[in-house]
Residue, then its C-alpha position, 0 to 999 in steps of 0.5 A: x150464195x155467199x162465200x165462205x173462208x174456205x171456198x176462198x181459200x180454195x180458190x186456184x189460179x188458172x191460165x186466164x183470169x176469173x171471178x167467183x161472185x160472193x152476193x150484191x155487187x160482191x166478187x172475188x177475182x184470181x189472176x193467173x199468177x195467184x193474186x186475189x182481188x175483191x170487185x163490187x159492181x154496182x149501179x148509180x144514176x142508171x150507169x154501171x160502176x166497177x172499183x176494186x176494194x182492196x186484195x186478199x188475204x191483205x183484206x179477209x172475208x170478214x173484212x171486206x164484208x164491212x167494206x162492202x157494206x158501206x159501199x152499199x150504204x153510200x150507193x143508197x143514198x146517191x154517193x157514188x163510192x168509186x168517185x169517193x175512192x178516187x178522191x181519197x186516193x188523189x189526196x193522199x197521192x198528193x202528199x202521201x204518209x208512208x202508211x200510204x206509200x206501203x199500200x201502194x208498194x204492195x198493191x204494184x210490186x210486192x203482191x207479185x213476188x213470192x217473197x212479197x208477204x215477207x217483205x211487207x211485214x218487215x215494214x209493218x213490224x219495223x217501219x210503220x211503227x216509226x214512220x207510218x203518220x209521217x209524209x213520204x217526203x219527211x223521210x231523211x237519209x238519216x232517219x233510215x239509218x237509224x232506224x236501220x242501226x235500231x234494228x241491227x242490235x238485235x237483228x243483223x241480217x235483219x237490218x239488211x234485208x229491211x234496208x233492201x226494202x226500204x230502198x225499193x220502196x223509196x225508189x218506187x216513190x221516185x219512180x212514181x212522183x211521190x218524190x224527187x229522189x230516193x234519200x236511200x241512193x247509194x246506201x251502202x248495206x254493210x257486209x254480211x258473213x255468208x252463213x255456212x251451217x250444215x248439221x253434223x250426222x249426230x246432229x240429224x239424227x238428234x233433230x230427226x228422233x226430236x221431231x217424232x210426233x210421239x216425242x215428249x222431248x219437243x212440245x210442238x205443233x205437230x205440223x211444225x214437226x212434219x215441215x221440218x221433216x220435209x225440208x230436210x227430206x226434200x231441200x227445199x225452201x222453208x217459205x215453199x214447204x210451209x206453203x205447201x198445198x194439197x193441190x199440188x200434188x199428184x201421186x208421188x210428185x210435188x209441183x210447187x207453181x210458178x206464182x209460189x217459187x223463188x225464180x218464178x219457175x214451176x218446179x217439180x219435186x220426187x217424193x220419197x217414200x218418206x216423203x209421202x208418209x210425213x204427207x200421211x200423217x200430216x192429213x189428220x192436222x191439216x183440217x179442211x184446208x187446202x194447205x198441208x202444213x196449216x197454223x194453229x194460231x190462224x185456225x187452219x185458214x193459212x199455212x205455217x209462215x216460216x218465222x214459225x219454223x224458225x221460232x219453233x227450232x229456236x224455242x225446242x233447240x236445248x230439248x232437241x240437244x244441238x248447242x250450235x244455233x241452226x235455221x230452217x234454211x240450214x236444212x236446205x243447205x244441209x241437203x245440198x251438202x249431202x248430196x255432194x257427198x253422196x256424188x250427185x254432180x252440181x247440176x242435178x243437186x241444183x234442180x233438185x234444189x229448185x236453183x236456175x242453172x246459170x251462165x251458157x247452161x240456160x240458154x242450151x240446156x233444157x234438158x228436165x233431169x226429171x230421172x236424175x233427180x228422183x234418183x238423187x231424192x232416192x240416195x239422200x233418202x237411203x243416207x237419211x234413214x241409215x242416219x236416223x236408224x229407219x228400217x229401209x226395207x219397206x221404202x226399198x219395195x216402195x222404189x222398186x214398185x215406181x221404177x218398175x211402174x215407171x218402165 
């Protein structure tokens, strides 16, 4: 039976990897660290072939449907579209366009890095445009510095994060022959001012009453309001929020996996009682989908991106009424500051941040903090809703209910 969107949405990575079969050589396979792949399997001169047709979503259903079929089509009439594939790709090793290259970079590096996503679209929007047409090999160092001083007009941090970019991808070209050297070795970034953002008491309640689903102030997408919310709630990154999945959650603990978090670590996460009613009201928007948070604009196939978070505060921040300009990820640092103030040591408002523990601690230190960190969601909870004006009974029930559960 042929997959649908969904069914491929839905699909989980488990310990080993595995295949789902869509029909006619079809398959979609899911690696452990989250990775999905589209097989076609076919036979040719009575030997049996198997060539990958590209990555998901990189390639939707819709897509690969096309694909697939003119790989049927060649099979028909005797061509054998793995050999094809090869060839094509032989040439374009030999004397690949930069369009090329960011295939390759993504296929071997980016796909395996949460961030990976991000950084390829930083590329698509900013580097192919430019470069895309042109051989590897034609790149200059002055080419990038000046498409990176273009984008530094009107992006500062910007510019940095896309050199940072551009530098892996060319030393991966070296790396893998494409060329004799990097033209970006030793490019210095320029400094960057350490953003130090933390929103004020008035502030929060400002940006917390805003982003009430009954608020006429703010018109947004009403998920947009929740994801918001729950950073500020829980502190964490903006990129694992917005991605947030049904799945991954159990009762009143949030596991974010390992192929979706920055250190590459399963995380757990306490959910408050606020926490869990943003869940509440979040189900009725969400649809069918495995993502809590889903978008709009992708029909609720995918989750919020993160420049969805950012644009949404930047377009509603005269109507939320904070003049100082604010990102999503000055919500995170907001928390962690909070938590300080509230007297949770460092160590404990690091795991509650998802941060690794640095120097001697890792090696010594294997301790969960799985209590102390429930408490310090818990403080920053009761802080939260004496600064925005919420009746802390009912979440004080709530409390009292898990740790009586609990023992």
């Amino acid at each position: 039976m042929a997959l649908t969107d969904l069914q491929v949405k839905k699909l989980v990575p488990r310990s080993d990897r595995f295949e789902v079969v869509d029909g006619k050589g079809l398959s979609i396979r899911i690696m452990p660290t989250g990775s999905k792949s589209w097989i076609f399997r076919y036979t040719i001169d009575g030997t049996r072939h198997r060539m990958t047709l590209g990555s998901y979503p990189s390639i939707t259903l819709a897509e690969i449907r096309e694909i697939h079929a003119k790989a049927l089509q060649e099979v028909e009439r005797g061509i054998d579209p793995s050999r094809k594939q090869k060839e094509a790709k032989a040439n374009r090793k030999a004397s690949p366009t930069v369009a090329d290259l960011l295939v390759e970079f993504w296929e071997e590096k980016l796909i395996h890095t949460p961030s990976g996503k991000e950084r390829k679209r930083l590329i698509e929007k900013d580097a192919i445009p430019a470069w895309g047409k042109r051989k590897v090999s034609e790149i200059t160092r002055r080419d990038a510095v000046l498409l990176i001083d273009e984008v530094r007009k009107r992006a500062k941090v910007g510019a940095n994060r896309l050199q940072s970019i551009l530098v892996g991808m060319l030393n991966f070209a070296a790396e893998r022959g494409i060329i004799e050297h990097s033209p970006l070795s030793g490019l210095r970034k320029r400094p960057e001012k350490a953003r130090s953002r933390v929103l004020t008491d008035a502030e929060i309640s400002l940006l917390w009453t805003s982003l009430d689903l009954a608020s006429k102030e703010v018109d947004a997408f009403h998920l947009t309001k929740l994801a918001l919310k729950m950073i500020l709630l829980t502190g964490q990154r903006p990129g694992e929020v917005s991605g947030m999945e049904w799945g991954e959650i159990d009762g009143d603990t949030w596991s974010i996996p390992a192929h979706r978090s920055k250190n590459r670590q399963t995380h757990t996460v306490p959910l408050s009682p606020l926490a869990l009613e943003l869940l509440e009201m979040a189900k009725p928007y969400s649809g069918e989908t495995p993502f809590v948070f889903s978008s709009i604009n992708k029909g609720h196939e995918l989750p919020l991106t993160t420049n969805a978070l950012s644009r949404a505060i930047h377009r509603h921040r005269a109507e939320i009424g904070i003049d100082d300009r604010f990102t999503p990820h000055d919500l995170r640092r907001t928390v962690r500051t909070r938590l300080a103030e509230l007297k949770v040591t460092d160590i404990v408002a690091e795991k509650v941040l998802g941060h690794k523990l640095q120097g001697i601690l890792v090696v010594y230190n294997h301790h969960p903090y799985g209590t102390e960190k429930l408490q310090a969601i818990e403080q920053w909870e009761k802080k939260l809703r004496q600064l925005v004006g919420i009746d802390e009974a009912v979440a004080g029930k709530i409390i009292e209910m898990r740790r009586h559960h609990a023992s």
